[in-house]
C-alpha positions as CSV (number, residue, x, y, z in Angstrom):
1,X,14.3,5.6,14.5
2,X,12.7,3.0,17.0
3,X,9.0,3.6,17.9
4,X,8.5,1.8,21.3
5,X,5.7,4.0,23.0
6,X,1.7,3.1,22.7
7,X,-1.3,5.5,21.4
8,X,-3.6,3.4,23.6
9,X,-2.2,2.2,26.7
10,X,-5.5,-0.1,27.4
11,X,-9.4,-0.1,27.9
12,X,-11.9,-0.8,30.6
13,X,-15.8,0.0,31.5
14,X,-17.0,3.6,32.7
15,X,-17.7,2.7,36.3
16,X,-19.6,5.9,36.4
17,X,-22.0,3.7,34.0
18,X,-24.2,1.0,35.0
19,X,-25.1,-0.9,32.0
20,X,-28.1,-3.7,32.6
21,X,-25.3,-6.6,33.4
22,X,-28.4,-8.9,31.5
23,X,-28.5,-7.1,28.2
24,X,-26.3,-8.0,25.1
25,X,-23.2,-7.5,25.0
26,X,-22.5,-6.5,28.6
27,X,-23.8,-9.7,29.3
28,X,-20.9,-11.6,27.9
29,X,-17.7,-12.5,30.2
30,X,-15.1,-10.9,27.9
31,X,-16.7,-7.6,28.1
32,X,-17.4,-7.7,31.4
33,X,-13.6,-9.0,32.4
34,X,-12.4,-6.2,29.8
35,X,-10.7,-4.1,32.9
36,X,-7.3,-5.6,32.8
37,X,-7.2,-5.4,29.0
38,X,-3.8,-3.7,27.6
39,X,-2.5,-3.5,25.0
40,X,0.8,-4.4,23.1
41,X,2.8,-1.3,21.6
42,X,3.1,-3.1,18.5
43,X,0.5,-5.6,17.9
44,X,-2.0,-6.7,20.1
45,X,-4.5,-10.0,18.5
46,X,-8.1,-10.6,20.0
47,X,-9.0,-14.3,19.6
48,X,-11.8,-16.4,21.0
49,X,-14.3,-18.5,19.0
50,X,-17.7,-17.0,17.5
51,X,-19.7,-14.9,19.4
52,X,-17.1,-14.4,22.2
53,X,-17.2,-10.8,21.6
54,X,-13.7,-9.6,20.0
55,X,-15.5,-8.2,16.8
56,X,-17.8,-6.3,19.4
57,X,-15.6,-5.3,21.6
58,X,-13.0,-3.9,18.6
59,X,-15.7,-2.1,17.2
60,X,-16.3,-0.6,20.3
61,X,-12.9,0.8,21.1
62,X,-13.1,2.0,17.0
63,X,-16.3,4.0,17.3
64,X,-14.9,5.3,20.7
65,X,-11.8,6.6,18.9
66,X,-13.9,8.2,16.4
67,X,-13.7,5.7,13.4
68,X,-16.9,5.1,11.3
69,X,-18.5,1.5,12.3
70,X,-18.7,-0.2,9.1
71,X,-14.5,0.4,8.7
72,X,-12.8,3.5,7.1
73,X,-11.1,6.6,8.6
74,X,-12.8,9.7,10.9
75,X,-13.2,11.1,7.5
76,X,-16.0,8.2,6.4
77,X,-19.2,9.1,7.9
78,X,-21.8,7.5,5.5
79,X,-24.1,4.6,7.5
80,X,-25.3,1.4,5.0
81,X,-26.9,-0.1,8.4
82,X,-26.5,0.9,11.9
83,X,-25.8,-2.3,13.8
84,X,-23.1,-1.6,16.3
85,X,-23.9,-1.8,19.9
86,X,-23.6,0.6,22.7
87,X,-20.7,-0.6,23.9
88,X,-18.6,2.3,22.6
89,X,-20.9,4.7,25.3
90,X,-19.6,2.3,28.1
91,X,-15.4,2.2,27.3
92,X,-12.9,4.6,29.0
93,X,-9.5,4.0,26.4
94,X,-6.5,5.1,28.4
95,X,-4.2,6.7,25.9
96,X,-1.0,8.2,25.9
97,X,0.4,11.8,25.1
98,X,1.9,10.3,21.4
99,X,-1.1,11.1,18.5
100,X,-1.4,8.8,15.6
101,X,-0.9,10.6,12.3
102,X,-3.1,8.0,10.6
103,X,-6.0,5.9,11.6
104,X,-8.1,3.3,10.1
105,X,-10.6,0.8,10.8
106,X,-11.3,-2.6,8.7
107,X,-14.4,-4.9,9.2
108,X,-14.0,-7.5,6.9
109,X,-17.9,-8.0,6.5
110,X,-18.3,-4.4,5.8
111,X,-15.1,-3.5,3.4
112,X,-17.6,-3.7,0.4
113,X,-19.6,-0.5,1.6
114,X,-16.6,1.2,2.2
115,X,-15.3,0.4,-1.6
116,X,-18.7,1.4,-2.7
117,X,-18.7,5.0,-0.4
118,X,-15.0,5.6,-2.4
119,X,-16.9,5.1,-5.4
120,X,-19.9,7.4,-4.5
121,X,-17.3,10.2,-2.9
122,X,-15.2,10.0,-6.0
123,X,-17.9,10.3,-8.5
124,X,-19.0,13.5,-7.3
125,X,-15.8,15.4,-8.5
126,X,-14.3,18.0,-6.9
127,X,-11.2,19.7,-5.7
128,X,-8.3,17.6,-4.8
129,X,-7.2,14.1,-5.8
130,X,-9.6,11.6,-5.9
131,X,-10.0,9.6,-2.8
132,X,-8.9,6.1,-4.7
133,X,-5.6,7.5,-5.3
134,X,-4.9,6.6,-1.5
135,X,-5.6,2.9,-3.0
136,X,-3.4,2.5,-5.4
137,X,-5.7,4.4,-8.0
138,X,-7.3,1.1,-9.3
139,X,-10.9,0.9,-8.3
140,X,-11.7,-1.3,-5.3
141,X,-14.3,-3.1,-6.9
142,X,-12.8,-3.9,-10.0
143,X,-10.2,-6.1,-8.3
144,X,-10.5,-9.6,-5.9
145,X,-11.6,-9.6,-2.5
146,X,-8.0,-10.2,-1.3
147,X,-6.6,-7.9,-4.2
148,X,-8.6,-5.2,-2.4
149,X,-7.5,-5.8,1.0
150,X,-4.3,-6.0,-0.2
151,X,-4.5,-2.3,-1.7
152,X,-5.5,-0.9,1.5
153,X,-2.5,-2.3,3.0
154,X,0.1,-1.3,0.7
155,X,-1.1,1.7,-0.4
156,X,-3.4,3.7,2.1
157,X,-1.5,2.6,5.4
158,X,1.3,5.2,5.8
159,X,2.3,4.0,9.4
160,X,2.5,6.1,12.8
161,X,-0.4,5.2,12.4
162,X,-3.7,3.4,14.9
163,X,-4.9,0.4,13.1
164,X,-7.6,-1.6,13.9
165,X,-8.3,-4.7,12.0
166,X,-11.3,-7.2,12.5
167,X,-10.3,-10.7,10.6
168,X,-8.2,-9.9,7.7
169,X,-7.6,-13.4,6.6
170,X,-11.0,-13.3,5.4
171,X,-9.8,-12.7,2.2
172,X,-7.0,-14.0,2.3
173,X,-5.4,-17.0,1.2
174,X,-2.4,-18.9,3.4
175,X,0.2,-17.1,1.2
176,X,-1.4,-14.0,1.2
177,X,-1.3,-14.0,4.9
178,X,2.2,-14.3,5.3
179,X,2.7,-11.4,2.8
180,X,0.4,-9.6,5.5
181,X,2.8,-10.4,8.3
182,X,5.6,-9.1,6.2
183,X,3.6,-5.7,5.7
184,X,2.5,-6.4,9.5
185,X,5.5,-5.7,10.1
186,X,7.1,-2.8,7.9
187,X,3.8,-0.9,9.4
188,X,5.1,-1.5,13.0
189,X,8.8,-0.2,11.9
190,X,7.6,3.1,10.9
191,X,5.7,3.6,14.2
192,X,2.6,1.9,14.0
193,X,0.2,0.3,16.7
194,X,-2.4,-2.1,15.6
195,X,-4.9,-4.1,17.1
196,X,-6.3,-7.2,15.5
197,X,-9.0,-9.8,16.1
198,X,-8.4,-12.9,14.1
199,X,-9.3,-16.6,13.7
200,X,-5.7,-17.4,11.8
201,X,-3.1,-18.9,13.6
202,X,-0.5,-17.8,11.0
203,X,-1.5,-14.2,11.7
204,X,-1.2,-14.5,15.4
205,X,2.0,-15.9,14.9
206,X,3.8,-12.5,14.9
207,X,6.3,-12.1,17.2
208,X,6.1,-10.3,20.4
209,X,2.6,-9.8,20.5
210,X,0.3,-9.9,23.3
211,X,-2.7,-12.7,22.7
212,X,-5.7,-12.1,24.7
213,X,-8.3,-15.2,24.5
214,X,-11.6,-13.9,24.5
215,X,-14.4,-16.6,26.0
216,X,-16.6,-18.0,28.6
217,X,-13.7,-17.1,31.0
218,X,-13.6,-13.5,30.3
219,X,-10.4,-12.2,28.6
220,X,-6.5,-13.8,29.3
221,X,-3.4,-13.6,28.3
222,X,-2.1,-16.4,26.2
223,X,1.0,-17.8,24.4
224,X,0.2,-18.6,20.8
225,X,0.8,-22.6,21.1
226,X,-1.7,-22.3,24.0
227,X,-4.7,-20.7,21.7
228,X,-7.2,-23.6,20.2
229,X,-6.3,-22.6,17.0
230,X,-3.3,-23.3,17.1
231,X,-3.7,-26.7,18.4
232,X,-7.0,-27.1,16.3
233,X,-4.8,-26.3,13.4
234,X,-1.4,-28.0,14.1
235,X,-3.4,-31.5,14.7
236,X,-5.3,-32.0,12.2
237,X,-2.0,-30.8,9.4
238,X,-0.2,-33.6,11.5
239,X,-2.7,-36.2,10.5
240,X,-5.5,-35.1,8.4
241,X,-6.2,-38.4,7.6
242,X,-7.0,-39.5,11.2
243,X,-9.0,-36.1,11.9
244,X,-10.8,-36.6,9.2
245,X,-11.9,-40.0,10.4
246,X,-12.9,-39.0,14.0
247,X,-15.0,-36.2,12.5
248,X,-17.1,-38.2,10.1
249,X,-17.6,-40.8,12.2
């Protein structure tokens, strides 16, 4: 069977809003430019350097959706620190009449609490399989940061699913990340829709996806040899020698 439609079509500001255009983060171009946003089917990657604003803005459209801030599913509802902004108030997410049957949220920075709220959940017995069965059944923390990640993609990922992903190469080594492509795309066979903000050029690499550059100029659509990290990348692998010595001198 070929999936082709969206569960979000794309997101823009609440005009009926007026958020102080002066105060973080609707003071930064890419959220401000967010209007003509859209998103892929498949795969749609947010890239831009730090502090552009693609972790914000994902986290936005995750808490709009429903999905706990520091990562999980609608079922995780526990709160280590609250530190999202109010972005989420201010989005409108145009969606379409097809419902995800799955949906899950991962901040690299916070997939520790979420291992640890398994932990706690699971400890307190019950009805019903334990919740790290969904992992694989081996304990979050007892494996590698990469290991883990790798659990949640394998195992708790079902596909028709809504998956939002906020730099998964964190943990993951070159290799690693071209296993992820390979899951990447299994996940979009079976129906799936993600959306990704990265830093890793081998992850935006997947093909047919829509690039949006997030920056000083707002938000645009861009091929993946046009993205700085590509060029960043491919340069100094061509002669890391002669990078090197520009950067140290």
């Amino acid at each position: 069977m070929k999936f082709e439609k969206h569960f979000l079509r794309s997101v823009r500001l609440d005009e009926r809003r007026s958020p102080p255009p002066d105060r973080y983060p609707f003071s930064l171009p890419a959220v401000r430019a967010i209007a003509g946003l859209e998103f892929h089917p498949s795969v749609t990657f947010l890239v831009g350097e730090n502090g552009s604003g693609k972790s914000t803005l994902l986290e936005a459209v995750a808490v709009r959706l429903g999905l706990n801030p520091e990562g999980g599913s609608k079922n995780f509802k526990f709160s280590t620190r609250e530190s999202h902004s109010e972005l989420c108030d201010h989005l409108v997410l145009v969606r379409t009449a097809r419902f995800p049957r799955d949906c899950w949220f991962l901040r690299a920075e916070s997939f520790f609490n979420v291992a640890t709220e398994i932990e706690h959940l699971d400890s307190g017995g019950g009805p019903g399989r334990r919740i790290i069965e969904s992992y694989g059944r081996q304990g979050l923390h007892s494996q590698s940061h990469g290991e883990s990640f790798f659990a949640l993609f394998n195992h708790r990922l079902g596909g028709e699913g809504l998956y939002l992903l906020d730099e998964p190469e964190a943990a993951l080594s070159p290799a690693r990340q071209m296993a992820f492509l390979a899951k990447l795309h299994e996940l979009v066979g079976r129906g799936s829709q993600f959306v990704i903000a990265t830093h890793s050029p081998i992850i935006m690499s997947y093909p047919s996806a829509s690039i949006y550059v997030i920056g000083q100029h707002g938000v645009r659509l861009t091929a993946l040899e046009e993205t700085e990290h590509f060029r960043v990348t491919r340069d100094f692998l061509a002669n890391p020698a002669r990078s090197l010595k520009e950067l140290m001198e």
